[in-house]
N, CA, C and O atoms as a Tinker XYZ file with bonds, in Angstrom:
   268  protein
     1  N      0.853000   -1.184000    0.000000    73     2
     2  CA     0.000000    0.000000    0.000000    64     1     3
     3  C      0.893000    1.239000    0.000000    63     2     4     5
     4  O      1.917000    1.273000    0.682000    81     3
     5  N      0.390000    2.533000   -0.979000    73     3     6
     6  CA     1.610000    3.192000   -0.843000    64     5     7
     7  C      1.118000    4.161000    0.147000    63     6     8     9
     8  O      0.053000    4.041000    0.752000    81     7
     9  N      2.128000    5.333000    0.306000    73     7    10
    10  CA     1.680000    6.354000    1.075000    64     9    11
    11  C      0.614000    6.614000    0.790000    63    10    12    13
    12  O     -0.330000    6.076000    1.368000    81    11
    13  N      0.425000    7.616000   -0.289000    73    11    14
    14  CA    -0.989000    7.898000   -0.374000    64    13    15
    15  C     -2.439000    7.181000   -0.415000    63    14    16    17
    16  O     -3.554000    7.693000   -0.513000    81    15
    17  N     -2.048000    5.804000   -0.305000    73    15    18
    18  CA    -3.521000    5.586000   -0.192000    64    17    19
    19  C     -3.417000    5.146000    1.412000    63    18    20    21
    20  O     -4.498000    4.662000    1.747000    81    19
    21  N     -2.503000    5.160000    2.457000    73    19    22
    22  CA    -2.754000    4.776000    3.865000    64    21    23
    23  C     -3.338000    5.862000    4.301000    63    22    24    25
    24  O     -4.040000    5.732000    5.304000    81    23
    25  N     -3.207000    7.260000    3.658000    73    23    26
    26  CA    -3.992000    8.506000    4.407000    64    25    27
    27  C     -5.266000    8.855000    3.481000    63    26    28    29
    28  O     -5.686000   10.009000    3.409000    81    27
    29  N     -5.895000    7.709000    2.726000    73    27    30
    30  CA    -7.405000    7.483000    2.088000    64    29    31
    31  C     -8.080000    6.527000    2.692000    63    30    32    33
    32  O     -9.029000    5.990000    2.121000    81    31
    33  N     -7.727000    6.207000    3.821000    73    31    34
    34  CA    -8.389000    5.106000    5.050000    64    33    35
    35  C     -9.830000    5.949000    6.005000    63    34    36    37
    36  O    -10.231000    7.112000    5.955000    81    35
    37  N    -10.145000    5.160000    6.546000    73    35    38
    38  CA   -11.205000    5.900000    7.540000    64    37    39
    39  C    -11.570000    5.223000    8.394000    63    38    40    41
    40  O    -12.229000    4.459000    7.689000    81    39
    41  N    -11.735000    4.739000    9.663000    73    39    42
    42  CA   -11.941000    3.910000   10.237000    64    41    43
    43  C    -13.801000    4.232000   11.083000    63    42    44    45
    44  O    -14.036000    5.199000   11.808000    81    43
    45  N    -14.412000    3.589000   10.861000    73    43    46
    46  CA   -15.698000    3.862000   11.796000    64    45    47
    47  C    -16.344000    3.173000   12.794000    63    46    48    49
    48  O    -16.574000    2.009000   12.465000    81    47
    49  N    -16.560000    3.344000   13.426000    73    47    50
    50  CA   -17.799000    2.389000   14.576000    64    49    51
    51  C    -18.916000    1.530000   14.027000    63    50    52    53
    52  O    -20.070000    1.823000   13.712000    81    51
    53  N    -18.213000    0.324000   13.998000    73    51    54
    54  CA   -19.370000   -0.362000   13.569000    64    53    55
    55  C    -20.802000   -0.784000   14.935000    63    54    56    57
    56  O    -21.866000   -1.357000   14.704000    81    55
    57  N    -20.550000   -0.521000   15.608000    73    55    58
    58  CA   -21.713000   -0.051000   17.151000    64    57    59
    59  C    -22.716000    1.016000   16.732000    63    58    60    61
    60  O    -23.892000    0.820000   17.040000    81    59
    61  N    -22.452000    1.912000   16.193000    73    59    62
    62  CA   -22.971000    3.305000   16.038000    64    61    63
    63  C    -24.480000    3.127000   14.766000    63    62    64    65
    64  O    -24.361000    2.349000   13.819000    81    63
    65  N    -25.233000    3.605000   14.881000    73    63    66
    66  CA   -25.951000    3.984000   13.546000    64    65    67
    67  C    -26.121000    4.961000   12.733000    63    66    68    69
    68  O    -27.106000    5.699000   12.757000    81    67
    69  N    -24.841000    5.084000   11.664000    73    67    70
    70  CA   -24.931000    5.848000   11.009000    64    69    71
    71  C    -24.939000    5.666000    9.410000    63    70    72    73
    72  O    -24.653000    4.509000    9.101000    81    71
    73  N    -25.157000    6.385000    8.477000    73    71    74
    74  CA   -24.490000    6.430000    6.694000    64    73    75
    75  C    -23.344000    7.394000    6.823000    63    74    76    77
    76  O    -23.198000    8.457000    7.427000    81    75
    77  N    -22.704000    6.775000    6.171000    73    75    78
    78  CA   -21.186000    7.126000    5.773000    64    77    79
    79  C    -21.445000    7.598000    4.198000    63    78    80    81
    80  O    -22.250000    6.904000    3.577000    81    79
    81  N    -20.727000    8.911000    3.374000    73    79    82
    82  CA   -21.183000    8.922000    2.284000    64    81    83
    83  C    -19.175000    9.937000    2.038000    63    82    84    85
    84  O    -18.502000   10.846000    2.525000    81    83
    85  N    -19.136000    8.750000    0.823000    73    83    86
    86  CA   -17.794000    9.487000    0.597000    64    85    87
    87  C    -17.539000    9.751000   -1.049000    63    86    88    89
    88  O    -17.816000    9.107000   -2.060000    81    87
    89  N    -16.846000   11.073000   -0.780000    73    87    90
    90  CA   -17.054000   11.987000   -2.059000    64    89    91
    91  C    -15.384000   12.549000   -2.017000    63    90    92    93
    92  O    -14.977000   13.167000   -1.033000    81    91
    93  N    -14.696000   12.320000   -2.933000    73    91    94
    94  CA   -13.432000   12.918000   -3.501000    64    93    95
    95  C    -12.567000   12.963000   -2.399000    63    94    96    97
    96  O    -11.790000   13.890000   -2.172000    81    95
    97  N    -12.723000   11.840000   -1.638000    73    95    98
    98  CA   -11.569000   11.395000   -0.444000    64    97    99
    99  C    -12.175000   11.748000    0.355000    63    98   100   101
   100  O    -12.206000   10.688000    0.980000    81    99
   101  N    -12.862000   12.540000    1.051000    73    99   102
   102  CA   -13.832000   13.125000    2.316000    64   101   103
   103  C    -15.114000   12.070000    2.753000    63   102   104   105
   104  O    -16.095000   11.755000    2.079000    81   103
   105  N    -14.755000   11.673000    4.044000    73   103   106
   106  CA   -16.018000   11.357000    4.402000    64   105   107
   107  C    -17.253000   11.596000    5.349000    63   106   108   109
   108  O    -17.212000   11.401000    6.564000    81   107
   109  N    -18.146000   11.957000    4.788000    73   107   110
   110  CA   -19.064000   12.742000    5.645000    64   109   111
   111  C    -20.558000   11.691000    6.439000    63   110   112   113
   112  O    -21.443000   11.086000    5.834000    81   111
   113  N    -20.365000   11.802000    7.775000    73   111   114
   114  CA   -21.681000   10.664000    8.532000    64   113   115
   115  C    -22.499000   11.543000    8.384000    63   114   116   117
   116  O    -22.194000   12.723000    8.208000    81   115
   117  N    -23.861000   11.026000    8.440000    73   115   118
   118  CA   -25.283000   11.335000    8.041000    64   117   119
   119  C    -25.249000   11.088000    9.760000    63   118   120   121
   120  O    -24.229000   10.522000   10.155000    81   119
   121  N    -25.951000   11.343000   10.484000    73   119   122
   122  CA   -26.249000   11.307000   11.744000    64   121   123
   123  C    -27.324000   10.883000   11.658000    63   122   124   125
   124  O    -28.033000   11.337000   10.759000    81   123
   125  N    -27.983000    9.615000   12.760000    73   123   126
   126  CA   -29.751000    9.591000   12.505000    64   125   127
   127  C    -30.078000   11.138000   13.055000    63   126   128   129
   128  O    -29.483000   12.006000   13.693000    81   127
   129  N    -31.675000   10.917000   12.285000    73   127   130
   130  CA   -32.758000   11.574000   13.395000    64   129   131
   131  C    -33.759000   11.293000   13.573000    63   130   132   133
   132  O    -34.338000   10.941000   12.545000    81   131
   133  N    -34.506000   11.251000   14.719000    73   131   134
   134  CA   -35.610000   10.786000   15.095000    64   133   135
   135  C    -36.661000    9.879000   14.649000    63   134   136   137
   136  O    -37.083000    8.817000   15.105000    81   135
   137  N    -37.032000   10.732000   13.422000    73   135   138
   138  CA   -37.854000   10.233000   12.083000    64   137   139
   139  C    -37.826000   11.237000   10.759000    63   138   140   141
   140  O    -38.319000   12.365000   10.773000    81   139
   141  N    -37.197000   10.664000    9.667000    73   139   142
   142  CA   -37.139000   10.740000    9.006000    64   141   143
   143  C    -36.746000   10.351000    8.023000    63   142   144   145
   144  O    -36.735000    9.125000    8.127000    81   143
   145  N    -36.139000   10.851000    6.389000    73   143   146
   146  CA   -35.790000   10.064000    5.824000    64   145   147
   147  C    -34.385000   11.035000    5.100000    63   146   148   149
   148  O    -34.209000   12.225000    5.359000    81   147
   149  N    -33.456000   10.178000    4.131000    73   147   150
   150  CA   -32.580000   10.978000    3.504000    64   149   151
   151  C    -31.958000   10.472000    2.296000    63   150   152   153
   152  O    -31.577000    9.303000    2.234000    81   151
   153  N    -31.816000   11.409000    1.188000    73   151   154
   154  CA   -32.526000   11.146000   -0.255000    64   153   155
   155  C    -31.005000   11.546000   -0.761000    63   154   156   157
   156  O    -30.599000   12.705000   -0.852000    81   155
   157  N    -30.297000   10.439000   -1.051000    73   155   158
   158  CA   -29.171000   10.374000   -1.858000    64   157   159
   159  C    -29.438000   11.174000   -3.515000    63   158   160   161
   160  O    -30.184000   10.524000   -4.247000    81   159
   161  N    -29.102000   11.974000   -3.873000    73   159   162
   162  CA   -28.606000   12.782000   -4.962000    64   161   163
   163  C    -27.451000   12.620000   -5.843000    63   162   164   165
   164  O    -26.385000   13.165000   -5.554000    81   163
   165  N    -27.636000   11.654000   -7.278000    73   163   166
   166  CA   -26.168000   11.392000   -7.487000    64   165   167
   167  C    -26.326000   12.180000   -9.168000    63   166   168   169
   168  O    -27.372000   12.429000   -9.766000    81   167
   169  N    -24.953000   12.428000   -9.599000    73   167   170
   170  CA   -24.810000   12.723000  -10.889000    64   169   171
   171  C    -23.623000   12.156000  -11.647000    63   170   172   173
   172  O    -22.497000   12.227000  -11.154000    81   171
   173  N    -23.789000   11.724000  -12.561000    73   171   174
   174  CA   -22.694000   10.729000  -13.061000    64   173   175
   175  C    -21.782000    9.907000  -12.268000    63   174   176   177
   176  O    -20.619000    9.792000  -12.657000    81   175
   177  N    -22.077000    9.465000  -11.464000    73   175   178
   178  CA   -21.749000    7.968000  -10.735000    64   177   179
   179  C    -21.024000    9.322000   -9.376000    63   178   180   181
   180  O    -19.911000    9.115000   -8.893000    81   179
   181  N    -21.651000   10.281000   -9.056000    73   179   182
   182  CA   -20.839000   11.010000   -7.695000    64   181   183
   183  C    -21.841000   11.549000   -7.230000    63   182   184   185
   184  O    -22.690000   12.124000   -7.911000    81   183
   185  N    -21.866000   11.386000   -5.604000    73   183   186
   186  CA   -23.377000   12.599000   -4.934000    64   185   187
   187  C    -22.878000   13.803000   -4.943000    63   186   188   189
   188  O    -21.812000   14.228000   -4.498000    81   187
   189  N    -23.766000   14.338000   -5.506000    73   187   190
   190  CA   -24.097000   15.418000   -5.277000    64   189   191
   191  C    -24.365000   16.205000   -4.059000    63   190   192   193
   192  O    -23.577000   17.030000   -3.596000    81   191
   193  N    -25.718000   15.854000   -3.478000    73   191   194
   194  CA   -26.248000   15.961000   -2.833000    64   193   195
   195  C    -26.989000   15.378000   -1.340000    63   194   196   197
   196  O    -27.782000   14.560000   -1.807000    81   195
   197  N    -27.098000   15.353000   -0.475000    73   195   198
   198  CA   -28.009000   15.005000    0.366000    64   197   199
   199  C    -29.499000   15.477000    0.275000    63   198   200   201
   200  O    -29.476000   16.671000   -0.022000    81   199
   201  N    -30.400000   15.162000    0.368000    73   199   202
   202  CA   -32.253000   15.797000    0.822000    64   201   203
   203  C    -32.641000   15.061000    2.010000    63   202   204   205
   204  O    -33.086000   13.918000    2.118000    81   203
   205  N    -32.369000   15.993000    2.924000    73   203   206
   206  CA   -32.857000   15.632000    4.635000    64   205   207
   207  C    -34.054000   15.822000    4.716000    63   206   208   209
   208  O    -34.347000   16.988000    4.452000    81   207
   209  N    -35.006000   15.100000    5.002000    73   207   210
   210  CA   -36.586000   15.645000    5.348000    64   209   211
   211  C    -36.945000   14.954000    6.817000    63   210   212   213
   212  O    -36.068000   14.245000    7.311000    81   211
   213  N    -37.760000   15.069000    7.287000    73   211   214
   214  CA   -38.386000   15.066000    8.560000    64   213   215
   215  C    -40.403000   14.853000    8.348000    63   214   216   217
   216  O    -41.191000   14.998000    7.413000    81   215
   217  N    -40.497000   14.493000    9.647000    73   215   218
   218  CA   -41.944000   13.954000    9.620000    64   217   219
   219  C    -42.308000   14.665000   10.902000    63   218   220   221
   220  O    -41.547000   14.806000   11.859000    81   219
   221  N    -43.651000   15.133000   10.813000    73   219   222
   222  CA   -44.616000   15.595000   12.100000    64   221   223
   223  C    -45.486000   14.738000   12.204000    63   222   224   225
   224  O    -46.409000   14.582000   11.404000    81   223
   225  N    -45.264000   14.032000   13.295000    73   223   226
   226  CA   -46.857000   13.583000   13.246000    64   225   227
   227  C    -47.974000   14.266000   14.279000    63   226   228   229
   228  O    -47.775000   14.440000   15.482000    81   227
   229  N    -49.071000   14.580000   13.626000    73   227   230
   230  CA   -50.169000   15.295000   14.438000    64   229   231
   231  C    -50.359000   14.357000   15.445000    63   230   232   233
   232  O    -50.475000   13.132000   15.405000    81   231
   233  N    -50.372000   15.385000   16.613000    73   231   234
   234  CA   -50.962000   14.624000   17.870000    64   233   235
   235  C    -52.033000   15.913000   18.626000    63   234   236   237
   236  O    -52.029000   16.353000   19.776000    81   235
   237  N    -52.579000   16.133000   17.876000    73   235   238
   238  CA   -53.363000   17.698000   18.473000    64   237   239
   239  C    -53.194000   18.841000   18.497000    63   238   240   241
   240  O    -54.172000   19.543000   18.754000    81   239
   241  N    -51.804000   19.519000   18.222000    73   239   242
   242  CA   -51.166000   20.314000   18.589000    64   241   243
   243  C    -51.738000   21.251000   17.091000    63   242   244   245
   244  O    -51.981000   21.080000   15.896000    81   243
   245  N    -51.728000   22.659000   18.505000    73   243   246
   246  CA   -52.729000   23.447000   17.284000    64   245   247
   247  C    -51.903000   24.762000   16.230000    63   246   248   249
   248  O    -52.359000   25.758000   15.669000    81   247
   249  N    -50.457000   24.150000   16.318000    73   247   250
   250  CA   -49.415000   24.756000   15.450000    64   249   251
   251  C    -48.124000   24.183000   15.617000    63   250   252   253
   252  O    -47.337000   23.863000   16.507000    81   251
   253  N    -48.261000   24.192000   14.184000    73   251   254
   254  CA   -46.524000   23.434000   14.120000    64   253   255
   255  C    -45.434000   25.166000   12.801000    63   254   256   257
   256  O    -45.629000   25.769000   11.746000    81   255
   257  N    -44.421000   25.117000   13.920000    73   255   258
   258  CA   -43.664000   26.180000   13.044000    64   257   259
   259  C    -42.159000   25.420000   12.716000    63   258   260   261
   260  O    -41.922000   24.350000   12.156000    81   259
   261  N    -41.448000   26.224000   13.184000    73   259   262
   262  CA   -39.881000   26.012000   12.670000    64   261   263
   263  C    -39.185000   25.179000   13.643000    63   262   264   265
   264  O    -39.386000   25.429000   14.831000    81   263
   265  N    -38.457000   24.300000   13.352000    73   263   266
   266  CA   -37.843000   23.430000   14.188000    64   265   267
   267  C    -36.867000   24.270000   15.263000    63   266   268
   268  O    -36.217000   23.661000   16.112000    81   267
């Protein structure tokens, strides 16, 4: 293995629940949350993007605003 690819390693917690999403040597965890979902974005075989969304569920409450 040469130099440069021993500092293209990453080591993670396999205990943990997370997505791992790696883009041009960088790797970035998605963190859960609560409830929701998250919408991989790719363009010619590379993401782009993440789309984080979230869920309310009504339980009576007589306004929902900004997180």
């Amino acid at each position: 293995m040469s130099e440069r690819d021993k500092d293209m390693t990453e080591e993670i917690d396999l205990r943990e629940s997370a997505v791992y999403v790696v883009k041009d040597g960088y790797c970035t965890k998605l963190l859960p949350m609560r409830s929701g979902q998250d919408q991989v974005i790719w363009k010619e075989g590379i993401v782009l993007d993440v789309v984080r969304s979230h869920r309310i569920r009504l339980a009576g409450e007589m306004e929902i605003g900004e997180n």
